[in-house]
C-alpha positions as CSV (number, residue, x, y, z in Angstrom):
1,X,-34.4,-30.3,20.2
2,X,-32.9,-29.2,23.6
3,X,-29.3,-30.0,22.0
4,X,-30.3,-27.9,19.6
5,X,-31.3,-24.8,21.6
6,X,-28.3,-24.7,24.2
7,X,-25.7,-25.2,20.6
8,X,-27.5,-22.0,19.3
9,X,-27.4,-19.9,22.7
10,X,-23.3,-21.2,22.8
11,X,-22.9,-20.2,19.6
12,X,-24.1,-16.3,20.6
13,X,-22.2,-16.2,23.7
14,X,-18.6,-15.1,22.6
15,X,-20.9,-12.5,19.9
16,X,-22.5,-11.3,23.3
17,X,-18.9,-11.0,25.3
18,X,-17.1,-9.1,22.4
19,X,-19.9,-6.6,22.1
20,X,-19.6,-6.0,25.5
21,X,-16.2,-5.5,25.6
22,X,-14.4,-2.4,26.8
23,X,-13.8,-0.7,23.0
24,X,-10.3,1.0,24.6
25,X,-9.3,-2.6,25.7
26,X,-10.3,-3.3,22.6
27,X,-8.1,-0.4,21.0
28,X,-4.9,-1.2,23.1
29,X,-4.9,-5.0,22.5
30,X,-5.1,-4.1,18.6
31,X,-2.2,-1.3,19.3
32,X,-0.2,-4.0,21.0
33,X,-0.3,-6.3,18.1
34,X,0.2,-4.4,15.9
35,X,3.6,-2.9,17.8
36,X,4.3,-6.8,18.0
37,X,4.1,-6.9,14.1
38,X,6.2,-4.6,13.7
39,X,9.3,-5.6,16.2
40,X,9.0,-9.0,14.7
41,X,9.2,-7.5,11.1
42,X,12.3,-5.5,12.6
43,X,14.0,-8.8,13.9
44,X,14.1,-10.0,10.3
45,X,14.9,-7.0,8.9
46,X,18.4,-7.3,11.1
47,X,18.8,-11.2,8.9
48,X,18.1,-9.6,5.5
49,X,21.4,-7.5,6.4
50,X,23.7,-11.0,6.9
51,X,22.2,-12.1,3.0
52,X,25.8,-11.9,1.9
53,X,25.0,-10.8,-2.1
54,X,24.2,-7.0,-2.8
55,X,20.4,-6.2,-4.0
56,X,19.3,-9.8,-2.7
57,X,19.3,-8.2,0.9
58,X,17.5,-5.1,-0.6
59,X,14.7,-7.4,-2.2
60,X,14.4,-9.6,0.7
61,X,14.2,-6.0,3.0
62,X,11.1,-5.0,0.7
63,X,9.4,-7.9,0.6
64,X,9.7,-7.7,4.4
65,X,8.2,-4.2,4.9
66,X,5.6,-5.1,2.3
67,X,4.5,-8.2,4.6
68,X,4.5,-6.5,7.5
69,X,2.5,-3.7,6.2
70,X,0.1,-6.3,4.6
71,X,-0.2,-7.7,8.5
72,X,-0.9,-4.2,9.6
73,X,-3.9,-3.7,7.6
74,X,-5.3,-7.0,8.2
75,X,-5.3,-6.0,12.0
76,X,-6.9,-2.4,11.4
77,X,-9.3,-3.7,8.5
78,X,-7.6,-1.5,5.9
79,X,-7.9,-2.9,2.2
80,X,-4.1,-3.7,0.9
81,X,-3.2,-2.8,-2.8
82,X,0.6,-4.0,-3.0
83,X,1.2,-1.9,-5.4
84,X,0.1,1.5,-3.6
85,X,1.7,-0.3,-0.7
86,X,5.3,-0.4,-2.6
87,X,4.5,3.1,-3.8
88,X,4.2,4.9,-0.6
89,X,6.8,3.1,1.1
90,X,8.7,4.1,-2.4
91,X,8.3,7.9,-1.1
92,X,7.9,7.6,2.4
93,X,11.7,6.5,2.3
94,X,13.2,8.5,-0.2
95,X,13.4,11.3,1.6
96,X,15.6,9.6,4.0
97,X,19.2,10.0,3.0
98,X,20.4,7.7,5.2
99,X,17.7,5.1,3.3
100,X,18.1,6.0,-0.4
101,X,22.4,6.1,-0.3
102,X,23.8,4.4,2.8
103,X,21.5,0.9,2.3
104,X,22.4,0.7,-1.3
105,X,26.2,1.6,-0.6
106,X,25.9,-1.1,2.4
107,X,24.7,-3.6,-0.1
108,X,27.2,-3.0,-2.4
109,X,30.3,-3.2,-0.1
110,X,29.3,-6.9,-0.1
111,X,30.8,-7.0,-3.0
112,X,34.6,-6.4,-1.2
113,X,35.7,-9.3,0.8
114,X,36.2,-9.4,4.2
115,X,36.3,-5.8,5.1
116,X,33.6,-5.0,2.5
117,X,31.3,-7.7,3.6
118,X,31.7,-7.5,7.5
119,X,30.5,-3.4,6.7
120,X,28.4,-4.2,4.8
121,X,26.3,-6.6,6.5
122,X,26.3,-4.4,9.7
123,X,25.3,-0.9,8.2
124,X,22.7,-2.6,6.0
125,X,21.3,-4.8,8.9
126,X,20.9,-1.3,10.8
127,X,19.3,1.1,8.5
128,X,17.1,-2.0,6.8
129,X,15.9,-2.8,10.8
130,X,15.5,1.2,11.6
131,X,13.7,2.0,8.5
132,X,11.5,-1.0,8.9
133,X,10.7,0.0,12.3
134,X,10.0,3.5,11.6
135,X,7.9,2.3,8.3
136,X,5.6,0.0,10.9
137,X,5.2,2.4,13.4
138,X,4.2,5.0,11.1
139,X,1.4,3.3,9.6
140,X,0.3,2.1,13.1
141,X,-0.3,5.8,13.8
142,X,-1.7,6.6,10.6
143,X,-4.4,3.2,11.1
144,X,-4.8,4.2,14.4
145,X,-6.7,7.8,13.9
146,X,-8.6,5.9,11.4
147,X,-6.3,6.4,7.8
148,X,-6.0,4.0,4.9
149,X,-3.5,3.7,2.3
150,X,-5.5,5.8,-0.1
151,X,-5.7,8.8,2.6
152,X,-2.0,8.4,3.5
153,X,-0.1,12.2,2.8
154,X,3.6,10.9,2.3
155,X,4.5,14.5,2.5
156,X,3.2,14.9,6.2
157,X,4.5,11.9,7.3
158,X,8.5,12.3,6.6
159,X,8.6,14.3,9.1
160,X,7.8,11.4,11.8
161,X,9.5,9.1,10.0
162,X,12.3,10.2,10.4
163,X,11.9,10.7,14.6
164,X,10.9,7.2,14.2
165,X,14.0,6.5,12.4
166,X,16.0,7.4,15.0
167,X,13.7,6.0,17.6
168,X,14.4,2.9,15.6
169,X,18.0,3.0,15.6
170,X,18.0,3.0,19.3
171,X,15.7,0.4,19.0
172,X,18.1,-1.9,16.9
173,X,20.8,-1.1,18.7
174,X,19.2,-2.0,22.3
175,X,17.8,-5.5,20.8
176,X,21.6,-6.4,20.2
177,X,23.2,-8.9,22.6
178,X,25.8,-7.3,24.7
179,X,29.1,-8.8,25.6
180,X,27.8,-9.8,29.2
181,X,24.1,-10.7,28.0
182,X,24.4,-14.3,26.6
183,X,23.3,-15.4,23.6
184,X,20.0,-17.3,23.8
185,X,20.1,-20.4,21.4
């Protein structure tokens, strides 16, 4: 019966540490995961770019946003509907020129070898891994003061989407190995 009791009071004692936890550790340990999630989702975004057939990279780029934005919402608690998901991203990159013409036209110039292809690959590796990064970070911010998908205003978020575009461009283009950094394999 003894076994019994000190099982039970075990049981309670990592219930008893996480109430008492600090709720802003709490708060940045969640935002640091879930800025984690989202570089990891942009490090694969830069792969989808080397998929060498046009509008498999495209696919392979949404399903990759889509995944990291279902991650997201498992880390904040947020109920994920795939196809609201799909929706918002949808809107939240179409106002993006540089999204909605230069990733298509980067997936098509697969289609011309050599030249074509090397282009390609590059320009769609870089917008797919800015836009994911600025599609992550924006819903971080949005989960963060407490939003869902169902609250999210597409139209006031282009805005920082696009900063965080740019933010991710320099982000892409500072996670690149440079000629005197070697190449971890």
């Amino acid at each position: 019966m003894a076994t019994t009791k000190n099982t039970s009071t075990k049981a309670q004692e990592p219930a008893d540490n996480q109430s008492s936890k600090n709720p802003l550790d709490t708060r940045v340990e969640r935002l640091s995961k879930a800025h984690d999630i989202v570089k990891n989702h942009t490090m694969a975004a830069i792969t989808v770019g080397f998929i060498p057939i046009p509008l498999i990279d495209m696919s392979a780029l949404t399903a990759i946003q889509l995944k990291m934005l279902y991650s997201l919402a498992k880390r904040y608690d947020v109920p994920f509907s795939k196809n609201l998901v799909k929706s918002l991203v949808s809107s939240l990159l179409g106002g993006s020129v540089a999204v909605t013409v230069a990733l298509p036209l980067g997936s098509f110039l697969k289609a011309v070898p050599i030249i074509g292809q090397t282009s390609g690959m590059i320009s769609t590796a870089a917008i797919g891994a800015a836009s994911t990064y600025a599609v992550g970070k924006t819903f971080v911010a949005h989960f963060e003061s407490g939003g869902t998908f169902l609250d999210f205003n597409v139209e006031k978020a282009k805005a920082h989407f696009k900063e965080l575009y740019e933010e991710g461009k320099s982000f892409v283009s500072s996670s690149k190995p440079t000629e005197t950094e070697p190449t971890k394999v």
